[in-house]
N, C-alpha and C positions, 0 to 999 in steps of 0.2 A: 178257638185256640187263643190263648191269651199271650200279647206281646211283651217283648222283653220290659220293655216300659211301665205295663201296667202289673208286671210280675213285682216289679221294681219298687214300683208307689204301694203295692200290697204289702211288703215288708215290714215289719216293725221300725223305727225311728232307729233303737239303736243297734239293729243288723243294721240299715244303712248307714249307720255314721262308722259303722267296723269295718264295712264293707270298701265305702270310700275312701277308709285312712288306709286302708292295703290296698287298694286300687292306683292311687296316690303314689304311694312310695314305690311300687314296680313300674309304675309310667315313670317315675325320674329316675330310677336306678335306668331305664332300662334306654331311656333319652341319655343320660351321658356314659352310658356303653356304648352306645352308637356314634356319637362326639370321639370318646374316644378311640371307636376302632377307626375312624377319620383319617386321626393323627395316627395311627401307629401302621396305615397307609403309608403316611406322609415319613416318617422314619423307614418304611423297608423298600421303599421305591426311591428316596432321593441319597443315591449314595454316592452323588458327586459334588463338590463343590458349586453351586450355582455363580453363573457371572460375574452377577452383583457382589458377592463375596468375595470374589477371587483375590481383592486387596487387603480386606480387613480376618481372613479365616484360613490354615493351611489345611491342607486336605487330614494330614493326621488329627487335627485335633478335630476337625470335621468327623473322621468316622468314629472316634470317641465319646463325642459326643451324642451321635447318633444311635450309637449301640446304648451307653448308658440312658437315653433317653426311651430306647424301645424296651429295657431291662425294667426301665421304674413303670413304664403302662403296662408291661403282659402284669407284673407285680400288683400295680393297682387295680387291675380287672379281677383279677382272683380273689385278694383280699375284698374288694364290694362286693363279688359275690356272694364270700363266706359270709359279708357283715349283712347284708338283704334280707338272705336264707334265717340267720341265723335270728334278727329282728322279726321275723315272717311267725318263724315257730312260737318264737319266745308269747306273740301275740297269741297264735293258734289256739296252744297249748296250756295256755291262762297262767302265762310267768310271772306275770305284774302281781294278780291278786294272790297267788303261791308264795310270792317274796315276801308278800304284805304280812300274809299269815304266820310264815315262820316269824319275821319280826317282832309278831305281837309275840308269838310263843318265847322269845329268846328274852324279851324284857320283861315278859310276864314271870320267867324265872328269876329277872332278878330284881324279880318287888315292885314291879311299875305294871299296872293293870291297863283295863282300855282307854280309863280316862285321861292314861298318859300316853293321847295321842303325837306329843312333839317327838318324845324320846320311840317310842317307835317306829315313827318316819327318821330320826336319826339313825336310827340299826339298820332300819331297807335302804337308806343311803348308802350306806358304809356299805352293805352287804355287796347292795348294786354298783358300784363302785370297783368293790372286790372282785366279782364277777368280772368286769369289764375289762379289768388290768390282766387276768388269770388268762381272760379268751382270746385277747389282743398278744400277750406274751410271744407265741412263736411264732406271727407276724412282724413283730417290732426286730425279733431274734435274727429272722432272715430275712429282713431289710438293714439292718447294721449288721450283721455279721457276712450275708451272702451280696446282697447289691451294692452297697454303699463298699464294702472289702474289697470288690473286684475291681472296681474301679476308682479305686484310691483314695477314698475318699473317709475311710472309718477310720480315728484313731483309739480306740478303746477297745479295751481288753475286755474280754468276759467277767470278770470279777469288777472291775471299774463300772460296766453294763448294769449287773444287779444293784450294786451300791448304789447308783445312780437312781435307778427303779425305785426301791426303796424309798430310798432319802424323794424322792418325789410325790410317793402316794402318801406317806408321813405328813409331809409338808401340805399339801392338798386337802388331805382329812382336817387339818389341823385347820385349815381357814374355810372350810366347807362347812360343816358342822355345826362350829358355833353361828356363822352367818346367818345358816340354812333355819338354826331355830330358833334365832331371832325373828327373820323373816315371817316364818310361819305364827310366832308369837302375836307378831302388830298385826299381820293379820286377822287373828282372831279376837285381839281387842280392838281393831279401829274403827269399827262399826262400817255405818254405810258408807264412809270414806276412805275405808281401808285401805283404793289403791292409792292416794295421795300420797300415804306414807310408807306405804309402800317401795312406790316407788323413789317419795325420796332416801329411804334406808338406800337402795340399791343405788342410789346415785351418787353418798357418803362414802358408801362402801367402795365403789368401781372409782374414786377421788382418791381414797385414802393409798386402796394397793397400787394405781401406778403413781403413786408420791413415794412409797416406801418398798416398794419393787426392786430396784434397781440398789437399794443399800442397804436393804435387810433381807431379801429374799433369794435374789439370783447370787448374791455369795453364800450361798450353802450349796451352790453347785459349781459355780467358777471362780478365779482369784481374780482380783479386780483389782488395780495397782496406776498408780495415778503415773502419766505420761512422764515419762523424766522431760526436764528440765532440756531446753535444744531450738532448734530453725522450726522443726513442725510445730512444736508448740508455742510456740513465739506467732507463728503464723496464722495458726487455729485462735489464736485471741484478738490478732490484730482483725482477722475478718468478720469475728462473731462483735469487735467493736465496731467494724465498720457500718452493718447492719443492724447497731444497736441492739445487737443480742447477749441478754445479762447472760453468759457465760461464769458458772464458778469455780464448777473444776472437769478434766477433764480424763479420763479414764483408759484402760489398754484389757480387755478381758480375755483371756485365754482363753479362747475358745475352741483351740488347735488341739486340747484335751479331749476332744470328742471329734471333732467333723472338722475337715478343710476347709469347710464352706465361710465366704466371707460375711459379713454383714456390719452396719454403722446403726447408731442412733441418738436421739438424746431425749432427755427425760423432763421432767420437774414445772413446776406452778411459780408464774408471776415474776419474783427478782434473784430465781435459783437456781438455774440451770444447767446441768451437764449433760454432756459427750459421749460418748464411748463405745472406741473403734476395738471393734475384734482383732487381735491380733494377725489373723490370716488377711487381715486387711490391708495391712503393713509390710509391705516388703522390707522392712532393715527392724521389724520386730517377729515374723511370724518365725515360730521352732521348726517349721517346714523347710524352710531353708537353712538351717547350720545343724552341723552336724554335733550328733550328741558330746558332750567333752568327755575324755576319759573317765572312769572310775564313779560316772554318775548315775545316780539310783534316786529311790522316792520316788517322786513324779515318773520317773519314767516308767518305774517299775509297771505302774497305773496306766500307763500312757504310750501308745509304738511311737515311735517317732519316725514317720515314712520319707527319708531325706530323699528319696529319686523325685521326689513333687517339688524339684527344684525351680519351680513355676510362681508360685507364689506371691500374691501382694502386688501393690500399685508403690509408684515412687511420692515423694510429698506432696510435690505438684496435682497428681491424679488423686490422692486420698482430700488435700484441698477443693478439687473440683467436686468430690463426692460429697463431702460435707456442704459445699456450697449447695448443691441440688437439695440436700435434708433440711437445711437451715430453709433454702427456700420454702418447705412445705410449712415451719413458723412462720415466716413474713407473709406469705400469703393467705395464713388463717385456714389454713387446711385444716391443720389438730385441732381447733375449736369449732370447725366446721362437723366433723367428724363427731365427737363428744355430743355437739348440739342432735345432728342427726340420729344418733344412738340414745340419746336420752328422752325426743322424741317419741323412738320407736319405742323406748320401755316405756315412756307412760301410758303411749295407748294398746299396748299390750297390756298393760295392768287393768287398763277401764275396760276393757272386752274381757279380759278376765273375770271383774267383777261384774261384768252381766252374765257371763257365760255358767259362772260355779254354782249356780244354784240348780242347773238343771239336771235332774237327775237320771236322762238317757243316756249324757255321757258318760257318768259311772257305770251304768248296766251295760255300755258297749262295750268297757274292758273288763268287765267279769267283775265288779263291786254293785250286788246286788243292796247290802245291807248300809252299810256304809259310805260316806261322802269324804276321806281323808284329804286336809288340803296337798300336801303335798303332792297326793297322785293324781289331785285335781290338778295341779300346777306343771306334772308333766304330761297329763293329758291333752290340756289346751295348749299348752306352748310348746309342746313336743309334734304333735300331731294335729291339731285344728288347725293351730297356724301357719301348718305345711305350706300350702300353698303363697301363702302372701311371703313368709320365711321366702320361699324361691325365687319370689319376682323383687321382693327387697334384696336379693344379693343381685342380682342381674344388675338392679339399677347401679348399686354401690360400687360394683368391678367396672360400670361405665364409668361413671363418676372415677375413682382412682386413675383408672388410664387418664382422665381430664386431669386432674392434677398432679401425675406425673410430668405430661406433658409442660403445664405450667413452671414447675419445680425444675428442669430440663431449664426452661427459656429465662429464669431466673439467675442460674447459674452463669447462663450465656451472660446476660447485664453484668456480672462479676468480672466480665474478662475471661472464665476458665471452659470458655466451649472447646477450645481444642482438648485440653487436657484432659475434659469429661468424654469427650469423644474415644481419646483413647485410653482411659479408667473403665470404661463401658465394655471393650472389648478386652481388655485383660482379665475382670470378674466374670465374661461371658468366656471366657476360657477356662481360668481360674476353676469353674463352676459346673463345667461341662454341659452348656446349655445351648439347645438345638437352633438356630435363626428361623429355621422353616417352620409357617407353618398352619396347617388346616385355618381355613378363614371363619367358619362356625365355631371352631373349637376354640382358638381365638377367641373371637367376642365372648363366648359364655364364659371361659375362665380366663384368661391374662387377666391380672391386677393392675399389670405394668405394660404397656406398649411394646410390641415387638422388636425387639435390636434394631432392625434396619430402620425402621420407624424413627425410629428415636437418633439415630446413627444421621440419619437423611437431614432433621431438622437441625441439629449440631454444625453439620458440613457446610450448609446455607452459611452458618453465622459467620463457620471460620473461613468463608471465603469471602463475607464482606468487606 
């Protein structure tokens, strides 16, 4: 009787390379199901305030928090199942090399035969693309309109939703496409050094959009309105001078057009630098807090305006502490640390690409018997070969990030504004409805960021020196 082992090594090359990349993906679907039934443990059994809380968290915003937090995991376990299943079949079923064929057929109608293979991997983009947006649809529907609604947190209307859709798969196509066949172009003229250039295309490229991100792309979906004239912005410069941060201008985005949720950042290369605080970040800017004026339409029409989330926003002092903590991730070479390590990971991803494309078992393990298309070369190996390193490079990078939040935190403290950030930390952890507790596996493998108390602990030290 023959062992699973030796049934195993009997197989052809590319059953096992098919066999492994679905073996693969249900081992890690099926590890952070487990993670997260942990935590959704840890939400239905802790439904008191803990000790250590009892200063900084009231019981109400506690079960708030705790419901809306068990609301987004039963949500995310069901949506990964659909997306598993539905990735599982799409393989099974031979949807890659299906999608391929109709593409050829859809260009081959309009005048582009097979030797125009760029513009046919442009059509299976788009198509797959389409598909993606179409099947994701009444997930996205009933997490803004069912979870993110119930608990207060969605401000957009149905009509605003679709426009929004829209105006973003537009937008997407439009920088996808041309990239995508360029890409595939140097490819196929840059001989045996192809990924060199490759990869520096992709490195221009990932330069250019967050240089032009932030003031040609995200106003097609938010208004963006430079800070008026005032104490915070008088403050916000004197401390980006004090850290010798070229600060230029500094921005307020409505973000309260869509979601409650807070967020900060800044953008830009070398002597250019801006800011830009969401307005739900601002307590004496966010539309969460006043109420709508009379007789006033447009935007609102677009837009609920939920004035019971009369909660809203940090005072100067706290939104100063927050910038502090982001500025610190520039001083301390975070963002170019970051860049470095992801431009890294694309070049030798690109060199194992160009060892890897020539073989021809990985096209026969997804159903490309006749054919070598780069493109499905390009999502074969970076989509699925490189599953697995893909998982232990994020592992590392979520440690890495908790490091330099942590950093970014102790930063802030050297500014003076550890009390302030202390309590900025817990007003966005309310603000945001976000749980303190919480599984210690599930923890490590995804926080980005340090856990509140964590973070809360190292702050208390400073302001009690």
């Amino acid at each position: 009787m023959a062992l699973p082992g030796e049934l195993w090594a009997e197989l052809p090359a590319e059953r096992r390379i098919f066999c492994s990349v679905l073996l693969f993906s249900w081992a890690v679907y099926l590890w952070e199901a487990f993670l997260a039934h942990r935590q959704r443990r840890v939400y239905r059994t802790t439904t008191h305030v803990p000790q250590e809380l009892g200063q900084i968290m009231d019981s109400e915003t506690f079960e708030k928090s705790r419901l809306y937090q068990l609301d987004k995991s039963t949500f995310s376990f069901w949506s990964g199942l659909y997306s598993e299943i539905e990735g599982t079949m799409i393989l099974l079923c031979g949807g890659i090399p299906f999608l391929w064929k109709l593409s050829g057929q859809i260009s081959g109608h309009a005048g582009f035969g097979q030797e125009y293979e760029i513009v046919q991997s442009l059509v299976f983009l788009l198509l797959a693309t389409l598909f993606s947006a179409v099947t994701g649809l009444p997930w996205s529907l009933y997490n803004t309109f069912v979870i993110e609604e119930k608990h207060g947190f969605n401000q957009q209307t149905l009509g605003f939703f679709f426009k929004d859709a829209i105006k973003k798969f537009v937008v997407t196509q439009c920088i996808l496409l041309p990239v995508t066949s360029l890409l595939l172009y140097i490819i196929k003229i840059g001989g045996d050094y192809f990924f060199i250039y490759a990869w520096l295309f992709t490195l221009v490229v990932s330069l250019v959009l967050v240089t032009i991100y932030a003031d040609y792309i995200a106003p097609l979906f938010d208004k963006f309105i430079p800070l008026p004239e005032g104490e915070l912005k008088q403050q916000i410069e004197t401390m980006a001078k004090s850290i010798d941060f070229p600060l230029t201008k500094v921005y307020v985005v409505e973000g309260s057009k869509r979601s409650s949720h807070s967020n900060a950042y800044f953008y830009g290369f070398f002597k250019n630098k801006r800011i830009v605080l969401f307005d739900t970040l601002l307590e004496d800017y966010s539309a969460l807090n006043k109420e709508p004026a009379e007789g006033e339409d447009g935007e609102n029409e677009e837009t609920k305006s939920k004035t019971k989330n009369k909660k809203q926003g940090c005072k100067n002092e706290e939104v100063l502490a927050v910038l502090g903590h982001e500025l610190g991730h520039w001083k301390l070479g975070h963002t170019v640390k970051n860049i470095i390590i992801s431009q890294m990971n694309s070049f030798l991803c690109f060199f194992l690409f160009a060892v890897l494309i020539g073989r021809k078992e990985l096209f026969t393990a997804f159903g490309f018997y006749d054919t070598q298309p780069t493109l499905i070369g390009l999502m074969i190996i970076f989509q699925f070969i490189f599953s697995p390193y893909n998982e232990v490079l994020s592992f590392c990078l979520t440690v890495l990030s908790r490091r330099f939040e942590f950093q970014a935190d102790a930063f802030a403290k050297e500014l003076g504004k550890a009390k302030d950030l202390y309590s900025a930390l817990i007003k966005l952890n309310k603000d945001n409805l976000g749980f303190p507790v919480s599984d210690w596996i599930f923890s490590m493998w995804h926080y980005s960021h340090p856990p509140l108390l964590e973070r809360l602990q190292a702050l208390k030290d400073a302001k009690q020196e």
